[in-house]
N, C-alpha and C positions, 0 to 999 in steps of 0.2 A: 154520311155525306149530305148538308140539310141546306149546305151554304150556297144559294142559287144567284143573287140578284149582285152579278159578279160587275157585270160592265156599270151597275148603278152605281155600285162603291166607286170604280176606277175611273168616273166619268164626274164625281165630287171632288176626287181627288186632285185630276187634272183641272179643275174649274179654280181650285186653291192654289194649284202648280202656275198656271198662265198668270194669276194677282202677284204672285213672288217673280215675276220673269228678273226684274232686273237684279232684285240679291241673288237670285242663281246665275247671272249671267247666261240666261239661255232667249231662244227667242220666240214670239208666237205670232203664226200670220194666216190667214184666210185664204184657200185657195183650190181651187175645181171642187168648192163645197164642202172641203174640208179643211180641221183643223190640224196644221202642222207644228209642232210643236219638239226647235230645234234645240238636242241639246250637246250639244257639239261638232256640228257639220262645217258650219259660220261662223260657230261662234266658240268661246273660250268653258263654257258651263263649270263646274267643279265638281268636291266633294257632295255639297249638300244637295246639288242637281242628280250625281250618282245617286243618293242616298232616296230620292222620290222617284225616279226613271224607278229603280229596281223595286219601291212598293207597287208604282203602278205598272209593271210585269207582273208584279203578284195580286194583283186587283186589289189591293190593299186592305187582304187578309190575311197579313205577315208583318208583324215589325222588322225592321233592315238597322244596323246600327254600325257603327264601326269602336273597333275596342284596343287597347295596344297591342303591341307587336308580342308576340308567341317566340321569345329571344332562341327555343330550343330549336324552332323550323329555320324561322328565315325573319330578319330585323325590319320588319313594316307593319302596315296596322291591320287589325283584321275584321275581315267583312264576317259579320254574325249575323243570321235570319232564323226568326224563329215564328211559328204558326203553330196555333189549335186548330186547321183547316189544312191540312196538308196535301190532300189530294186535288182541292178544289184553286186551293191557289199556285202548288207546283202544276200539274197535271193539268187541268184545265184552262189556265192561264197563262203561268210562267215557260212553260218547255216550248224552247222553240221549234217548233216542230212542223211551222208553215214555208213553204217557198213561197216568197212571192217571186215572179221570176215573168216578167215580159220582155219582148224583143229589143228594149231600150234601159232595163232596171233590172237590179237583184237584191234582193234580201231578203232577212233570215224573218220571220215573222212571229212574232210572240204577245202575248198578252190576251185581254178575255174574250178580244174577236175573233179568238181560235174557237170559243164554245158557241159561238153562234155557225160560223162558216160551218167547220165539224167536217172539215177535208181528212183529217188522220184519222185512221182504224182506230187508232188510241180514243175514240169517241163513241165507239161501240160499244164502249164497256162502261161509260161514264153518262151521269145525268143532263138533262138537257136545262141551261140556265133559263130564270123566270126573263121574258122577253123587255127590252127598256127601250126608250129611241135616240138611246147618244150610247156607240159600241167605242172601247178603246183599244190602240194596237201598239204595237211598240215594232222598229226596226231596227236592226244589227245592219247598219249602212253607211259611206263613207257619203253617199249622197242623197239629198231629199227626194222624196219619192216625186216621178214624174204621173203625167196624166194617164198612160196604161195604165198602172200600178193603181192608181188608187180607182181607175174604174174595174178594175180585177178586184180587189177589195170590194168594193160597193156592190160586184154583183155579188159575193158570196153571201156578204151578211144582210143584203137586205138594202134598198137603194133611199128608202124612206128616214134610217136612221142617220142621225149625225156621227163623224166618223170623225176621229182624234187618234192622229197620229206623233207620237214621240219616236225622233228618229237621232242614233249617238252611230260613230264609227267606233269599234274595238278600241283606236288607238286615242281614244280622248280621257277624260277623266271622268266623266259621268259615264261614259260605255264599258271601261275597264272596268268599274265596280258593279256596274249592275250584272256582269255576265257573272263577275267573281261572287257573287250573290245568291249562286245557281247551287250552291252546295246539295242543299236539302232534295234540289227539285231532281237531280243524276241522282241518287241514291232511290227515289220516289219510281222513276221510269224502268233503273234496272230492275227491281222490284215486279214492277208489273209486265215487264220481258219475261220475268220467272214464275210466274202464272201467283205471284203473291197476292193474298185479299186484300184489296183496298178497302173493305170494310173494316181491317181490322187494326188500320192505321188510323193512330187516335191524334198525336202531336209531333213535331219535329223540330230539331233545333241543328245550326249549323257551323260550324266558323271555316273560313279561307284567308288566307295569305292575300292582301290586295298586293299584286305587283306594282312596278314600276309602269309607270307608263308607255310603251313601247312607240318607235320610230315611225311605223306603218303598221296596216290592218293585220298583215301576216304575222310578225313579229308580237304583235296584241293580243291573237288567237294562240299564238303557240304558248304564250304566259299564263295568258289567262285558264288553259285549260289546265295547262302544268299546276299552277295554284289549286284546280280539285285534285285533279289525277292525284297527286303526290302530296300534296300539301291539308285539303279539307280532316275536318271530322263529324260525324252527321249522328246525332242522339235520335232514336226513333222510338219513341212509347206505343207499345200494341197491346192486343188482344188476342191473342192465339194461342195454340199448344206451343208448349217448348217442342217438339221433335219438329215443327215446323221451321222455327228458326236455323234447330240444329242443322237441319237436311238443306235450305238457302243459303244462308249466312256464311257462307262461306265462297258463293257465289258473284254476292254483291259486291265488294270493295274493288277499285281498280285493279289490284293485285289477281283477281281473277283470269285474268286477259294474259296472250300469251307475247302479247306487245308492251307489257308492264315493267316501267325501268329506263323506258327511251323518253326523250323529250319529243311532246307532241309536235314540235316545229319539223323534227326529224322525219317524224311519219306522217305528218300530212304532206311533206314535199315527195317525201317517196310514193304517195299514193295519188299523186298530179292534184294534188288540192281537194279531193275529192272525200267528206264527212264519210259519204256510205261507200266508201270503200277500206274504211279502218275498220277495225275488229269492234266492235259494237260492243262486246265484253267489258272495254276498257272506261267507256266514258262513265264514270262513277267515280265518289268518294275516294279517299286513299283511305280511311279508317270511317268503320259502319256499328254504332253501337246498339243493339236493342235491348227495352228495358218492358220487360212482357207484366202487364198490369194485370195478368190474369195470374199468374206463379211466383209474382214477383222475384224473380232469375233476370240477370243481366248479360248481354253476351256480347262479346267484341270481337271485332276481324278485321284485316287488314293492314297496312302501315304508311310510317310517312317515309321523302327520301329529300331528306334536308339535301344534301350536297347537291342532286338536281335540282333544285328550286331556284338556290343561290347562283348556281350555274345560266340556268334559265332568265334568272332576274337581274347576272349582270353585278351579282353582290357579293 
């Protein structure tokens, strides 16, 4: 893990993201000292605004591509991410794994101002990025962040830096694909729920099912997760003993979960909306491959379930 000067990548990126504003149809404006940078809140954004939103969730140590449609799952296109930095750009970056959450705002927060903040245990175990003074963040929000929010922000990372925020809802089209973007980074978390080396993860490669674009946030959430849950496949190159894999691998793919089978829309309304009150088990890949460069042995787990997908997508 060597790859540090995360928010510098993602802070070039968004600098080439803001010059593109209007081929992306997105928008970018100045405000309580920070940059917001809307990509589908106001405005209409698309594919190719998906397609930069999700490198820069990944601090844009991941190419993001989109490929045809996988006819065996489900007839749409599909989101593929692939990285030689796996842990630094799922984990450190990409998982959203922040609330932000003031008496006026909420959202899911993601991207490399996670490694500076460093509110999640999941930071205990991971290195600390070289420091820069432009941090980037990303929100899962149907609205722009208000002035709380981003002064909760500004205190965690440091009030000196300049602060770039990209904000999509679920149900747009640059929010649908960036979350459906997440393949690698669920496979990467369960992983390290199962006490797996992240040293000994070398490369990762992903594909998901982009859904339809759904009606509302809710309806967007239950797609999009259904697109891993059931739909993803996630290649992992390591460095390990085979009995290691043998003894997890079996662990990781959604199918582990004893909620595996249901459409996420179904269980998150059973569980009053509420992420930590699902089975934690579940949010992973549907199919987890590892290709162990140490035995060169390949091993597979898990499956897909085409007829929920299509169910799910409305297809």
């Amino acid at each position: 893990m060597g790859l540090t000067h995360l928010n510098q990548q993602a802070s070039q990126l968004a600098t080439f993201t803001r010059a593109q504003a209007d081929r992306l149809r997105i928008s970018s404006t100045l405000t309580d000292g920070a940059t917001l940078l809307d990509f589908g809140v106001r405005v209409d954004g698309g594919l190719d605004a998906g397609l930069l939103l999700a490198r820069l969730c990944l601090a844009d140590a991941a190419a993001v591509t989109l490929a045809p449609a996988d006819n065996s799952v489900v007839e749409v296109p599909q989101v593929i991410v692939h990285t030689d930095h796996p842990v630094e750009a799922c984990l450190m970056s990409q998982y959203a794994g922040w609330k932000i959450a003031t008496d006026d705002y909420f959202a899911m927060g993601s991207g490399p101002m996670r490694s500076l903040a460093r509110k999640e245990p999941l930071f205990d175990h991971l290195p600390d990025p070289d420091d820069h003074n432009a941090t980037v963040g990303i929100l899962e929000s149907a609205r722009l962040p208000t002035e709380s929010a981003i002064a909760m922000i500004r205190s965690a990372i440091g009030r000196d830096r300049h602060l770039i925020l990209a904000v999509a809802p679920t149900a747009s089209l640059a929010g649908n694909l960036q979350v459906v973007a997440r393949s690698v980074e669920t496979a990467l978390h369960k992983l390290h729920e199962l006490h797996f080396p992240m040293g000994a993860l070398i490369s990762g490669h992903g594909t998901a099912p982009l859904p339809p674009v759904a009606r509302n946030d809710l309806e967007g959430i239950g797609r999009t997760n259904d697109s891993i849950l059931y739909g993803a496949t996630v290649n992992l190159w390591v460095r390990c003993e085979d009995d290691l894999i043998d003894r997890i691998g079996p662990l990781v793919p959604s199918s582990a979960s004893t909620s595996h089978g249901q459409s996420f829309l179904s269980l998150f309304k059973a569980a009053n909306h509420d992420f930590y009150a699902l089975d934690p088990a579940l949010f992973s890949p549907a199919v987890v491959i590892f290709h162990n460069l140490t035995s060169g042995r390949s091993f597979r787990f898990g499956h897909k379930l085409p007829e929920l997908l299509r169910e799910s997508f409305g297809m």
